[in-house]
C-alpha positions in Angstrom: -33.1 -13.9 43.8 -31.0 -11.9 46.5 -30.0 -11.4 49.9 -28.9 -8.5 52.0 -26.9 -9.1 55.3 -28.2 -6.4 57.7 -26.1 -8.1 60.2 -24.3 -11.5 60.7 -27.2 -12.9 62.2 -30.1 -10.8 59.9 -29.9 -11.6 56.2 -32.7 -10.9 54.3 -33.4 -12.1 50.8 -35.9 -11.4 47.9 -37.1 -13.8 44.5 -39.1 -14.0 41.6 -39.4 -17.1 40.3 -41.8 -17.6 36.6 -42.9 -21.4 35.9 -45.4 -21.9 33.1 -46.7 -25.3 32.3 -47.6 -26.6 29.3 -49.4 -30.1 28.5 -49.5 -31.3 24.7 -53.4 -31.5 24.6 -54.3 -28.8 26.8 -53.8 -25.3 27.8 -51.2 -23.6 29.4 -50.4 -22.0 33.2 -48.1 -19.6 34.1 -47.3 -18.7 37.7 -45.4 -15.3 38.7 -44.3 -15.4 41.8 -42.8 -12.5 44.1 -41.3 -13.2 47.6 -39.1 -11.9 50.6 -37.5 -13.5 53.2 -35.9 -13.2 56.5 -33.4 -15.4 57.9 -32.8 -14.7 61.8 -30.0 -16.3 63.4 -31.1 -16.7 67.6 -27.9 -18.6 68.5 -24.6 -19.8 66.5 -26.5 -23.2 65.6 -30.3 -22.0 65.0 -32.0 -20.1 63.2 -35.4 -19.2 61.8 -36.6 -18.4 58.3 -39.6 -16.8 57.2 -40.9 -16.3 53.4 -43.7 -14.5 52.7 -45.2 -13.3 49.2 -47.9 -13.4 46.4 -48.2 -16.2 43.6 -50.0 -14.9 40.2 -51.7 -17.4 38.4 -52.8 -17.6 34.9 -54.5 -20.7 35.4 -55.8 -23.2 32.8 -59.2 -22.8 33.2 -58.5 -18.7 32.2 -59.0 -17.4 35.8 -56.2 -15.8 37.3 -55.6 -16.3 40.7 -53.5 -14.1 43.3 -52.8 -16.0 46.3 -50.5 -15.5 49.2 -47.6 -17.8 50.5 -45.5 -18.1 53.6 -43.3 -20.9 54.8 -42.1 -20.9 58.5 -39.1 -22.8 59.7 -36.4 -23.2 62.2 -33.2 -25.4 61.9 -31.0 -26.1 64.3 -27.2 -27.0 63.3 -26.5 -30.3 65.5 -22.6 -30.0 64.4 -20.8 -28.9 61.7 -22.1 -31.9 59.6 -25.5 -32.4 60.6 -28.8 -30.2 60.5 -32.2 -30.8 61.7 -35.6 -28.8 60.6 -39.2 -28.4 61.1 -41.4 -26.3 58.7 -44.7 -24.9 57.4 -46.0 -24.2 54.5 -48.6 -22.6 52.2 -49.2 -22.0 49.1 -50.9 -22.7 45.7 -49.5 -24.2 43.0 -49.4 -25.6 38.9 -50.2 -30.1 39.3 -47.9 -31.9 37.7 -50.7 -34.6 36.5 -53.5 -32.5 35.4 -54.6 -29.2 34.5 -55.6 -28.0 38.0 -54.3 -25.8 40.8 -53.3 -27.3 43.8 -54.2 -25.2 47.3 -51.6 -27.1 49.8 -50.7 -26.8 53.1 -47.7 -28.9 54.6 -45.9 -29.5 57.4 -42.0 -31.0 57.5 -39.5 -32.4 59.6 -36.2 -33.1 57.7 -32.5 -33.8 58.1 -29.2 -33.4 56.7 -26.1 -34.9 57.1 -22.8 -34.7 55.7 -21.3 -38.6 56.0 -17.7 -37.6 53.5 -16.5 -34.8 52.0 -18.6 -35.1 48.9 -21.3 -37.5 50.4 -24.5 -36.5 52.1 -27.7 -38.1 53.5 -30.9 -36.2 53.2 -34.3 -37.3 54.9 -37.6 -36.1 56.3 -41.1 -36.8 56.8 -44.2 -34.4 55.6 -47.8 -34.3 56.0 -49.9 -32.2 54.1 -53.4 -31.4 53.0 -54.6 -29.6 50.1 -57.7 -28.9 47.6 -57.7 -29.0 43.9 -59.5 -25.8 43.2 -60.7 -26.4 39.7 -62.2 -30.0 40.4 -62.7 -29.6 44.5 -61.4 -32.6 45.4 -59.3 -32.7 49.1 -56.3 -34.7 49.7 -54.1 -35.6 52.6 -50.6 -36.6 52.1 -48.5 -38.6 54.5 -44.7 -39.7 53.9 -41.6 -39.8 53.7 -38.0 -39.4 51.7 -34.4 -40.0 51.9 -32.0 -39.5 49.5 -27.8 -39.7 49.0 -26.3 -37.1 47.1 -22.7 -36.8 46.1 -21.3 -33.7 45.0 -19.0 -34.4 42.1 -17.5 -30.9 41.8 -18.6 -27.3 42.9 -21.7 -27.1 40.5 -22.6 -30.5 40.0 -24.1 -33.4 41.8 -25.5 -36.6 41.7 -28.4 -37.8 43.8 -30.3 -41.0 44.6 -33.7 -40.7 46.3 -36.4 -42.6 47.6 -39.8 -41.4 48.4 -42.6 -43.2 49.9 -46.3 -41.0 50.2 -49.6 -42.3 50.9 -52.8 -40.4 49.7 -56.2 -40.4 50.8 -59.2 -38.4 49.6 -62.7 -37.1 50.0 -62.7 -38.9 45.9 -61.9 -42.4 47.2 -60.6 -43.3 43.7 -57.8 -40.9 44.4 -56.7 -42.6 47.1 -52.9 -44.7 47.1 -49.6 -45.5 48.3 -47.0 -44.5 46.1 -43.6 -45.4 45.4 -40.9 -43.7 43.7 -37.4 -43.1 43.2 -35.3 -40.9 41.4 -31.8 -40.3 40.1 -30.5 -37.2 38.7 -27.4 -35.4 37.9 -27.5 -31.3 38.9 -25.9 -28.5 37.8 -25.9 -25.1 39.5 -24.7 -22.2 37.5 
């Protein structure tokens, strides 16, 4: 990925992420995706970012899928230390749980707030719907998160994070309240 500043309150940015996906009795998937962004900056505290752009799936049922994507946001800085956010978003993606694309669409409100030099407090809430497209099943997907992360130098961190989602879905069987949380140690190179 990269950014350009056109100006100080312009930047635009370009990616290309690949992801492939493998499961140990099943087939593989391999997304290519190609994006641009623009970041525009309407006063000194907010700002709006758009990302556009094309996700190429090898899927695991052999079918490759070109689909677009586009998230929307805009952020406003509170303070120096604290940041709120609403977004959009669209896009397909690899599952995590089965061998199956996921067609989502999502919608965010989050925060973030710097409590110490190293410590911060991350939060939000999200609903989103999407469609399984090999297995056409719909969910919808209400929750929320929080997390503490501690930065214990300039490339790694450690965070703690609770998230709390509730699913329902046309397949009632697919339907729950989840649980989770997560710790994990970062490193940015």
């Amino acid at each position: 990925s990269g950014s350009y500043l056109i100006t100080t309150k312009t930047i635009l940015s370009a990616m290309y992420v690949l992801n492939t996906q493998f499961f140990s009795q099943g087939d593989t998937a391999i997304t290519n995706s190609f994006k641009g962004g623009l970041r525009q900056y309407l006063t000194d505290q907010l700002h709006v970012d758009g990302i556009a752009g094309v996700e190429i799936i090898n899927s695991y049922d052999d079918q490759t899928y070109t689909q677009p994507t586009f998230m929307a946001a805009i952020t406003n800085d509170i303070n120096e230390k604290t940041s709120f956010s609403l977004s959009f978003l669209k896009q397909y993606y690899m599952t995590d749980y089965s061998q199956d694309l996921f067609n989502k669409l999502q919608i965010s409100a989050n925060f973030v707030s710097q409590l110490l030099k190293r410590l911060r407090i991350e939060g939000g809430v999200f609903y989103g719907q999407g469609k399984y497209v090999i297995v056409d099943i719909t969910d919808n997907l209400f929750g929320a998160q929080i997390a503490l992360v501690y930065e214990i130098s300039d490339i790694l961190n450690f965070s703690i994070q609770y998230i709390n989602s509730i699913t329902t879905s046309d397949y009632r069987l697919r339907e729950y309240n989840k649980n989770v949380i997560i710790a994990s140690l970062n490193a940015r190179f």
